[in-house]
Each structure stands twice: as C-alpha cells, then as structure tokens.
N, C-alpha and C positions, 0 to 999 in steps of 0.2 A: 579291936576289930578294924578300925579305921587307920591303924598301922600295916593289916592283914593286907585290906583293900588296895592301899597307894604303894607295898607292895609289890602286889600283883598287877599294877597298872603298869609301874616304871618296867619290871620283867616284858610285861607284852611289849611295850613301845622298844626296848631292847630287842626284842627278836626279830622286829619289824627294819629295826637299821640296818644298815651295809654293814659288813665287816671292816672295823678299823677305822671307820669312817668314808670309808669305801662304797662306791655303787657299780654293778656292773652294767658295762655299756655294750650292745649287740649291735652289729652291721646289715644292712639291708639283705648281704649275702653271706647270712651262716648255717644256715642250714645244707646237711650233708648232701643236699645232691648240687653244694657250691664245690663239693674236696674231692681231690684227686682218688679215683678209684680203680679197678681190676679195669677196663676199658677205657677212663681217658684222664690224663694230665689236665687239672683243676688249679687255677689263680685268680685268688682276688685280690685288691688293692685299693686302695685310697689316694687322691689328691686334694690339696689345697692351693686354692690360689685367690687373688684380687679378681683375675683375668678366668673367668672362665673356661678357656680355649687351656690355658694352661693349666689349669686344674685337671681335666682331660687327658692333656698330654703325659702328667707327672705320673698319672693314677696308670694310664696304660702303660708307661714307661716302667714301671716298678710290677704290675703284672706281668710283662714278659718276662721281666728279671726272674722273678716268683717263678715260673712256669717252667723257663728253662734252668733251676736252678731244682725244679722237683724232676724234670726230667732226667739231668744229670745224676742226680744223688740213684735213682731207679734203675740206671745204665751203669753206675758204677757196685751198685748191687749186686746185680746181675752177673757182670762181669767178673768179678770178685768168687761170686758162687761158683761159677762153671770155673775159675783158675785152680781153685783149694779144688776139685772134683774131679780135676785131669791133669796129667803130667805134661805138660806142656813147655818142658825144657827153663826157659828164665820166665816168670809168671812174671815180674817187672816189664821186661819189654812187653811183651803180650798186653798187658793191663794197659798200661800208656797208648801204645799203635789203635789199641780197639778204644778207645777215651778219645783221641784225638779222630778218629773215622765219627762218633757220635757227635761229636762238637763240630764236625763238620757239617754231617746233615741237619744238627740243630738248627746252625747259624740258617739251612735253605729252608727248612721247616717249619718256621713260624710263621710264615705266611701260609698257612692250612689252621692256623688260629681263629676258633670262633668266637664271635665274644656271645654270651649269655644272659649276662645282664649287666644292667647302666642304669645310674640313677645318679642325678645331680641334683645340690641341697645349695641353698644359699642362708648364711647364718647372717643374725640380726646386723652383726658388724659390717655387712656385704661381701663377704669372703665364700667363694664357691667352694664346694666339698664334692668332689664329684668319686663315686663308686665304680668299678667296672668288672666285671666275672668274666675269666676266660676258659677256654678249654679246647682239648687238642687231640684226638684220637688218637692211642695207642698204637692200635694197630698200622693207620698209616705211617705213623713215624718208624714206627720197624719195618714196612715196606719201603720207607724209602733208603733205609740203611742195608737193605737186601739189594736195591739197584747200585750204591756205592759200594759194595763192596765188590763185583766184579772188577773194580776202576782202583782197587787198593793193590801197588804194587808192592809197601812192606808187609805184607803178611804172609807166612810162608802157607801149602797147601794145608799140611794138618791144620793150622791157626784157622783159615776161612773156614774150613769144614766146621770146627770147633765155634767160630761164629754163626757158620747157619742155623746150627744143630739150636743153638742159642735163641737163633732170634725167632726161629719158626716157633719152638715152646713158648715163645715168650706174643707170639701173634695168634696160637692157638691159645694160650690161656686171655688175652684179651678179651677173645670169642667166647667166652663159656660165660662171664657174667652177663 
C-alpha cells in the first residue's frame, strides 16, 4: 500500500513539471487582441539592454521589422491570389512591380504606427527588458497604396485596374470585422 501511495505521489508531482524539463514562459503581450487580424497589422517585441534607452530602441527596432514583415508576407498573399485568378500576361513582372509599389508605401507607412502597449522590466542583474505592441490599420495602408498607384508609371492599365479591383476587396474586407 505504501508502494501504492509514493506511487501515486511521484505521478502527481510528474504531471505538475514542465515538459522536458521545460517551463513555459508568456509575454506581457499575448493575448490575441496583441495578433495581427482582418482590420490591423499587429507586432510585438522584446529588448534587452544595460541602458534602458536602448532596451527601448532594440524592442521597437525589431517591432517594425515584425510588422512590416507581416505586412509584406499579407501583400504578397494577396497579390499572388489575384495573379493565379487573372490572366495577366507574365504574372513575374506583375508580382514584382506591385511588391515593389507595397514596399514603397511601407517604407512612408510606418509612421501611422500606433503603439499599444509598453512595458519595461528591470532584472535583478540590472539589465532592462523592455516590451512594446504595435499596430497599424489595414485599411489605411491600402489607402495609401490607392494614392500611389496613380503616381506608378510601370504598370500597364489592365495591371492598375487589376490592382484597384484588389485593393478596394481587400479595404472593404478590413471593414467587415
């Protein structure tokens, strides 16, 4: 019985560990209204530093990265869809011209970046950990790719149409969630 017992003891304290030896560690900002959704471009990030200021910097430096690296991956989505969806002569150039108009208004876009949340930690060693959540409305970034594309001289007419047609689905479905 007292074999029974210890056991049953070591199994609980077993279920109670990490896997592997492992514990899982959560960020200030994980909870899903941190993640990029149907209305807006979501990034969080992390710095470390000695220097607080540069803790800061690092953590927002790598949130932009984040941010415009989920905006991209979303425009080349996108794009991609509507090429495989329409005859559009070499779907290469096409894809590239309208990759390179996005990365142009990215590069003016990020300043319509809001940040959401900020939180800075300092650990016992005195090394700052500082947190930051950004986010970026949908809809305005495909309005601003709606004012540059009047100003795109490689795109032939079918292509712009082909991009309106695009971007307007793609500013009305922002709207709906």
């Amino acid at each position: 019985m007292k074999n029974l017992l210890v056991l049953g003891m070591i199994f609980l304290m077993a279920c109670g560990s990490s896997k592997n030896g492992m514990q899982e560690v959560k960020g200030p900002f994980d909870g899903s209204s941190y993640r990029s959704n149907g209305r807006y471009f979501r990034a969080v990030a992390s710095g470390e530093s000695q220097n607080m200021e540069t803790a800061k910097s690092k953590a927002l430096l790598l949130a932009n990265q984040r941010l415009a690296s989920a905006v991209q991956t979303e425009m080349k989505s996108v794009s991609e869809s509507y090429i495989n969806e329409r005859n559009l002569g070499t779907p290469a150039d096409f894809g590239e011209r309208f990759q390179q108009l996005t990365r142009e208004v990215l590069s003016t876009s990020l300043s319509d970046v809001r940040t959401i949340g900020n939180k800075t930690y300092v650990r016992k060693d005195n090394v700052y950990v500082q947190w930051v959540a950004l986010e970026m409305h949908k809809k305005d970034y495909y309005k601003r790719i709606q004012l540059r594309l009047a100003d795109q001289k490689n795109l032939s007419e079918q292509e712009r149409k082909v991009v309106e047609k695009m971007i307007e689905k793609a500013i009305e479905d922002s709207e709906k969630e």
